[in-house]
N, C-alpha and C positions, 0 to 999 in steps of 0.2 A: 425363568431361571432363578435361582438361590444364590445365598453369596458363594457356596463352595463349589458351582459350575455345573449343578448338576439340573436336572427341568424336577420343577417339583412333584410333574405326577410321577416320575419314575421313581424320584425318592422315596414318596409312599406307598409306590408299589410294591417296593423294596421289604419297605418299614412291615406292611400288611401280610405278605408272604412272611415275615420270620414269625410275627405275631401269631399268624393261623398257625405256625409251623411248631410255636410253643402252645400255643393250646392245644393243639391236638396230640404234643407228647403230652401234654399235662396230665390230660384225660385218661388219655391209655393208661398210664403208670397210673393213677388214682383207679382206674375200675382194673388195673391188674393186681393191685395190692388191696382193694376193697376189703375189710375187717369180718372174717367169718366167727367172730366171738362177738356172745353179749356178756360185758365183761361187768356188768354193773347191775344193780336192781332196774332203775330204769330203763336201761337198755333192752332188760328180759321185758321189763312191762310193754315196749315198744313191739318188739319179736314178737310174743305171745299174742299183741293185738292182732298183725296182723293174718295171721292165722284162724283165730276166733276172737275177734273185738268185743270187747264185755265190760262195762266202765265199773257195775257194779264189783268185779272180781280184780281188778286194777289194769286191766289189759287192753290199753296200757291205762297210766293213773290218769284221774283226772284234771284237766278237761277233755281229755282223749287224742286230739294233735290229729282228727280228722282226714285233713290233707295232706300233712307229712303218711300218717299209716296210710290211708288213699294209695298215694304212691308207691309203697313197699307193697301192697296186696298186686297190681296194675304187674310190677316189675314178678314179682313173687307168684304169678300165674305160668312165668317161663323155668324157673328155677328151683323150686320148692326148699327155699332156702331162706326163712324169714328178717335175719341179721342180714345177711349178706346182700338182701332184694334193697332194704332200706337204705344199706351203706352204696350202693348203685345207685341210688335215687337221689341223697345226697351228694353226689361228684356230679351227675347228669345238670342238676337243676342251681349247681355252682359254679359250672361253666357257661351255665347263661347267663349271669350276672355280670360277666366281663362286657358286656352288650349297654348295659346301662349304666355303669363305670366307664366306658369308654365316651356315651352320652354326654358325661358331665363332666367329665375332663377337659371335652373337648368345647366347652362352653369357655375353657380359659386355654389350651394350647390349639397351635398347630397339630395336625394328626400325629406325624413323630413324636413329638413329645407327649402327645395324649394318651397312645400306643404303650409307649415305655413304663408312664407310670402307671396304667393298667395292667401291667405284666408286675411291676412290683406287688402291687397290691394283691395279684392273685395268687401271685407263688408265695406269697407268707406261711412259712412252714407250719405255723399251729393251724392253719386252714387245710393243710395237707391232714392236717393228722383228724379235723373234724369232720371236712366233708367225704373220709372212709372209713365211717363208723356211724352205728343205728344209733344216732340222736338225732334229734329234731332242729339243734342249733345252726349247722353249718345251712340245713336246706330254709330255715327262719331267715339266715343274713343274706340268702339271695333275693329270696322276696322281698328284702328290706330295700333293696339296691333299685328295683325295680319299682318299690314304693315313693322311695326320695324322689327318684328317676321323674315318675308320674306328679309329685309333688312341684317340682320343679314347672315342667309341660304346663298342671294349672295354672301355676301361678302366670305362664306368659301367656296363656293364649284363653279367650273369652269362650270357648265353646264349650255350650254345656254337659259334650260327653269327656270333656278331658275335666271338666270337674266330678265325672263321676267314677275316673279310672284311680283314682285317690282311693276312694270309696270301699273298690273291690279290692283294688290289691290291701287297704288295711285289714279288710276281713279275711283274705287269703291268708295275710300275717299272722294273726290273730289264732286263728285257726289251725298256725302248725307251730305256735307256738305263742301262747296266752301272755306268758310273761315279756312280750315286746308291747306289750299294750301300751309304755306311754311316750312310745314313737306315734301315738295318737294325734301328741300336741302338736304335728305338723298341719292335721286336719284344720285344727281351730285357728293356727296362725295364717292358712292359708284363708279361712274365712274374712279375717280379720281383714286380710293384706286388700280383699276384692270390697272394702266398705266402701271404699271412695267411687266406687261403678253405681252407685245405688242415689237417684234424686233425692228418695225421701227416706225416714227412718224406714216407714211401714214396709217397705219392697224391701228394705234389706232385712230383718226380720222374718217377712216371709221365704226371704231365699235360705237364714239360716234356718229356720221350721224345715223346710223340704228338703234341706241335704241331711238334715238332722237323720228325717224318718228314712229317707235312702240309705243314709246310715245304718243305722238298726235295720233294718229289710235286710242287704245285705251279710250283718250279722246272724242274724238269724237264718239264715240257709242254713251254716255250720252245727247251730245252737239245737234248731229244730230237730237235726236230723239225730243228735247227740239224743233229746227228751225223747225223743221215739224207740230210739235204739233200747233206754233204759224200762219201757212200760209208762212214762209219764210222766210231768210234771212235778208232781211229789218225790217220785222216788229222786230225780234229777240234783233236785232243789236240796235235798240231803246231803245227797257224794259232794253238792258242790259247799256247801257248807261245814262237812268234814274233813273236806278236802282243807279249806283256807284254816279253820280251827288249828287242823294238823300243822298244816305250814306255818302259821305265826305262832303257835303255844307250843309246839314237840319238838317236831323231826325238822323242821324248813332250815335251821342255820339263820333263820332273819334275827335282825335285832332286837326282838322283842324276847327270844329264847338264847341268848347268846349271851355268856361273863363276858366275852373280851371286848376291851374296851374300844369305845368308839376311834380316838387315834389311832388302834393299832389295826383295826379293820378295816381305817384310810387307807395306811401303810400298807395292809396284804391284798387290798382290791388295786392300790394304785402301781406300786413299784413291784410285788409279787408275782399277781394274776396277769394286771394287765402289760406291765414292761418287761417281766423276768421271762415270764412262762406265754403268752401271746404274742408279744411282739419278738420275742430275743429267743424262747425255744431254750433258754440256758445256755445259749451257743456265746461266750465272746467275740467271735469277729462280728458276728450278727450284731449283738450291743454297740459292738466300738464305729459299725459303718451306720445305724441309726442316730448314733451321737454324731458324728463327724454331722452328718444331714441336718440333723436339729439345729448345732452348732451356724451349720452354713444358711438355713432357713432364718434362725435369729436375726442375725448379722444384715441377709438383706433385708429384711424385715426392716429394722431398722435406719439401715444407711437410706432405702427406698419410699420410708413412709407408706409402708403399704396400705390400703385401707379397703377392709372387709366387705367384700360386696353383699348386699343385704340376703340374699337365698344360703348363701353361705353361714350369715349370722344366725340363719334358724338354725344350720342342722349342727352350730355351735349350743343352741338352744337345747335342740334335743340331747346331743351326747351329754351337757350335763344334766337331763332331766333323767334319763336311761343310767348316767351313775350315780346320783342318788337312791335313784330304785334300785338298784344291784347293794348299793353300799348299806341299806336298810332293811331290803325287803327279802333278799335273796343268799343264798351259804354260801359265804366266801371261803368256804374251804374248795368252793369248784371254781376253777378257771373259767371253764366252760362259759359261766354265765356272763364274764366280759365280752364275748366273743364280737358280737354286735360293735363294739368300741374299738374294735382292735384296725380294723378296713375305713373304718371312719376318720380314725384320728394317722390314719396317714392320710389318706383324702383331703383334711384341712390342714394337715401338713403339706403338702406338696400346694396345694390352690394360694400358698403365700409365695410362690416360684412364679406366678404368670407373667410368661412376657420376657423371664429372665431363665432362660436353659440353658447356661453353660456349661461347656466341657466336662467342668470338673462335677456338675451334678447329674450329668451322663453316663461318664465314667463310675461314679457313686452307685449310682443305679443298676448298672448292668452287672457290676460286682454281686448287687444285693440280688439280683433275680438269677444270680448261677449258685452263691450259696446257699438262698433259702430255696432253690429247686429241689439240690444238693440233700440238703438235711432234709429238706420235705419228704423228699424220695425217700431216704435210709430211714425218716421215724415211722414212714407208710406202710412199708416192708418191713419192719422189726414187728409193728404192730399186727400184721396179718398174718404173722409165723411164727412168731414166741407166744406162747397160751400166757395168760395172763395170771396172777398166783392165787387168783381165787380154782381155775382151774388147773392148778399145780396144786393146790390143796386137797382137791375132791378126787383127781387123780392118786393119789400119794394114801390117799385115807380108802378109796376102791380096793387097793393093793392088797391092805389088812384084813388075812383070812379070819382070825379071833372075832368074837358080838363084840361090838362098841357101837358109840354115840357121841357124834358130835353137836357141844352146841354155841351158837354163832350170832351174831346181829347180823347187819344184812345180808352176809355171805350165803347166805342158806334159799334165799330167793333165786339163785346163781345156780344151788344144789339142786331145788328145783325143777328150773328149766331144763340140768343137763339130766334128769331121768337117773340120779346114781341110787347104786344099789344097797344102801349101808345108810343108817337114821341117823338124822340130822331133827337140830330143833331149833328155832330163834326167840330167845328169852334176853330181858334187860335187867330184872332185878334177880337178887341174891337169895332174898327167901325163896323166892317161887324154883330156882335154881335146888336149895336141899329138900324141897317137897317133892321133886323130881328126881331126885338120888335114889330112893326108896325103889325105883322101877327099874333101875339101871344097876343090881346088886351084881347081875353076871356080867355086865359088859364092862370093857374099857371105857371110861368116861372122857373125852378131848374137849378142850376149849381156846378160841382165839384170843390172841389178843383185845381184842375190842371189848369183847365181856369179861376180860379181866380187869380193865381199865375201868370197866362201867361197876362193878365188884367195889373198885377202889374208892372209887367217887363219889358211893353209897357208904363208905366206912368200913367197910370189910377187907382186910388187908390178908390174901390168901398164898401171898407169896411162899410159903413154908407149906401149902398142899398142893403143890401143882410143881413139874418139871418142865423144864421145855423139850418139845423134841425135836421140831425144825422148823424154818424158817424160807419162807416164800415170796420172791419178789418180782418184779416189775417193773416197768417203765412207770414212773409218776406223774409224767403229761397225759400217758391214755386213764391211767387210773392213781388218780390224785389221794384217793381216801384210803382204799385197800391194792397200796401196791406193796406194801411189807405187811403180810400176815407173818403173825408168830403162833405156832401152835403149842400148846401145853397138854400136857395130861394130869386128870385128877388123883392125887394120892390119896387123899381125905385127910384124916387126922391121925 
């Protein structure tokens, strides 16, 4: 019996039936609202892979995300619907997640409380809105959960196949999505942590030599099958060299191509990305009920002397090691890429509660798991039945019987995919822009925003040959970069 009269297995009987009973609305309403748009270049690279996977042609970019497209081709045999197979695959392989989330919850509560705060953590409305839509992120942070999960299993138990479930799931990671690569460091602390099992140096050495090369073995299933795909080794060793070029010198948004300054990068990865738009969705009552929690979390924190249980301190290890790599390496102008931080840092938010679940952080909770369902729902649904304004664009410019030309920065990857029947072109500089004029003497000439801005940046201030003629928007959680297109048209001079 419990102190409230009741026998405990019933309790969690209880507890277990609403749990099932919230996942499995969860699910539905996420594969009912699945995202039949690829609203972004990446997202077309995703689509297009899997349909005809081609690294050299960017389908999808590289390093190709393997096993996330795997998945979309798998699902995509029943549907013939490439966005919408991937955005399945992501809900599908995000509801498993709650499985090893609940794992490690339950290493500090009672199942009740274990239960609850896995329900929080899964109905986080920016999860709603990622794992139904063809990216690779949402279906990366399950396999993340499953990686910690395994992380965890090593560290307590001596058996050499649980030291080698670390292994797979990090190449599984890896593999559907490169850029969690330095969730790595869980590998080596987990090395670390098994030194003291070893009599002499020389055995512990050899034991790290041998998970080393297990390491790489595993890696390499993904890698291999990536150099084959391409014809070779050479050609490989290229894309993936263009690839990182690209990313730190051009297009990546990392620090190394980026004026804004390092402060203010803090500011839009920390209280932007990851609190405004990840954790809070821009909702206020969402903010004001994660504060009141922080608040209350503080408070015991301190009245209680909590003190960090060591497995905990790593994956405090990792999430700062995953936001200096986001804050350096990756384009804070996407949300997206916090996403991994977002499940985590409630997770060490809630692990300073153990032992103390009171009422009032019950009642906290369940508020939070009805309005962030709430909004997850409404941004799932807005997101699978409002076209997005790149395809309010192409729409809108279909319409216009007269020749014209539009030309565009990334929108045009977009044009694209959708097969529209009217020229489009993706150009960044200005000269090459009136060397191109000369071809378009009959047509309507159109341009976005974007390459008017990039016009401006270059010195060319064209505001006095160009009109606007409408303007195109969007939700800014599903599309952060191009949710306000403005279009112009060219006057000349």
């Amino acid at each position: 019996m419990n102190k409230a009269g009741f026998p405990t297995n019933r309790k969690n009987f209880l507890a277990w039936a609403a749990f099932l009973a919230f996942i499995g609305l969860t699910l539905f309403f996420r594969l009912l609202y699945v995202s039949p748009f690829a609203r972004s270049w990446d997202q077309v690279d995703f689509a297009l892979g899997v349909t005809d996977f081609d690294l050299y042609t960017m389908q999808p970019h590289f390093p190709g995300y393997p096993y996330f497209v795997l998945g979309g081709m798998l699902i995509n045999g029943f549907l013939d619907d490439p966005a919408r197979a991937l955005s399945i695959f992501n809900s599908l392989l995000t509801a498993s997640s709650v499985i090893p989330m609940y794992l490690l919850f339950r290493r500090h509560y009672v199942t009740t409380s274990a239960l609850l705060f896995v329900a929080v953590t899964h109905s986080m409305s920016y999860m709603w809105v990622m794992s139904t839509e063809p990216m690779s992120e949402a279906a990366a942070v399950a396999v993340l959960w499953w990686y910690i999960w395994s992380l965890y299993q090593a560290c307590t138990k001596s058996s050499f196949y649980w030291m080698l479930l670390p292994l797979l799931l990090f190449s599984i990671l890896t593999g559907t999505r490169l850029s969690y690569l330095p969730f790595g460091l869980g590998i080596l602390l987990l090395w670390w942590n098994k030194r003291d099992q070893f009599d002499t140096r020389k055995s512990y050495i050899r034991f790290i030599l041998k998970h080393t090369l297990l390491a790489i073995a595993f890696q390499l299933v993904w890698v291999a099958g990536l150099v084959l795909s391409t014809g070779g080794l050479g050609t490989f060793t290229d894309l993936a060299f263009g690839f990182v070029n690209g990313h730190f010198t051009e297009w990546g948004g990392a620090v190394t191509v980026d004026s804004v300054p390092l402060w203010k990068r803090i500011y839009i990865l920390l209280f932007h990305n990851l609190l405004w738009k990840a954790w809070f969705v821009e909702a206020w009552p969402i903010a004001g009920l994660y504060t009141g929690l922080i608040i209350l979390v503080v408070f015991l924190s301190i009245k209680n002397k909590v003190n960090i249980k060591n497995f905990d301190r790593w994956l405090l290890v990792l999430w700062i090691c995953y936001f200096l790599w986001a804050l350096f390496a990756q384009n804070v102008e996407k949300p997206r890429h916090i996403l991994p931080l977002t499940g985590l840092s409630v997770y060490l938010l809630f692990v300073n509660l153990a032992g103390r679940v009171k009422l009032l952080t019950v009642s906290l909770c369940l508020v939070l798991i009805t309005i962030q369902s709430w909004q997850g729902l409404a941004l799932a649904k807005e997101k699978a039945t409002e076209p997005p304004a790149v395809y309010q664009l192409s729409n809108y410019l279909s319409q216009l019987e007269e020749p014209m030309i539009i030309y565009t920065w990334e929108e045009s990857r977009v044009m694209e995919y959708l097969d529209i029947g009217f020229s489009y072109k993706k150009l960044y500089t200005y000269d090459y822009f009136q060397s191109r004029l000369s071809y378009s003497k009959e047509k309507r000439v159109f341009l976005t925003d974007h390459v008017v801005k990039g016009f401006e940046i270059q010195g060319h201030k064209v505001q006095d040959k160009i009109r606007k003629v409408a303007v195109f928007q969007s939700e800014d959680l599903f599309d952060p970069v191009y949710n306000d297109i403005q279009l112009y048209e060219w006057l000349g001079e």
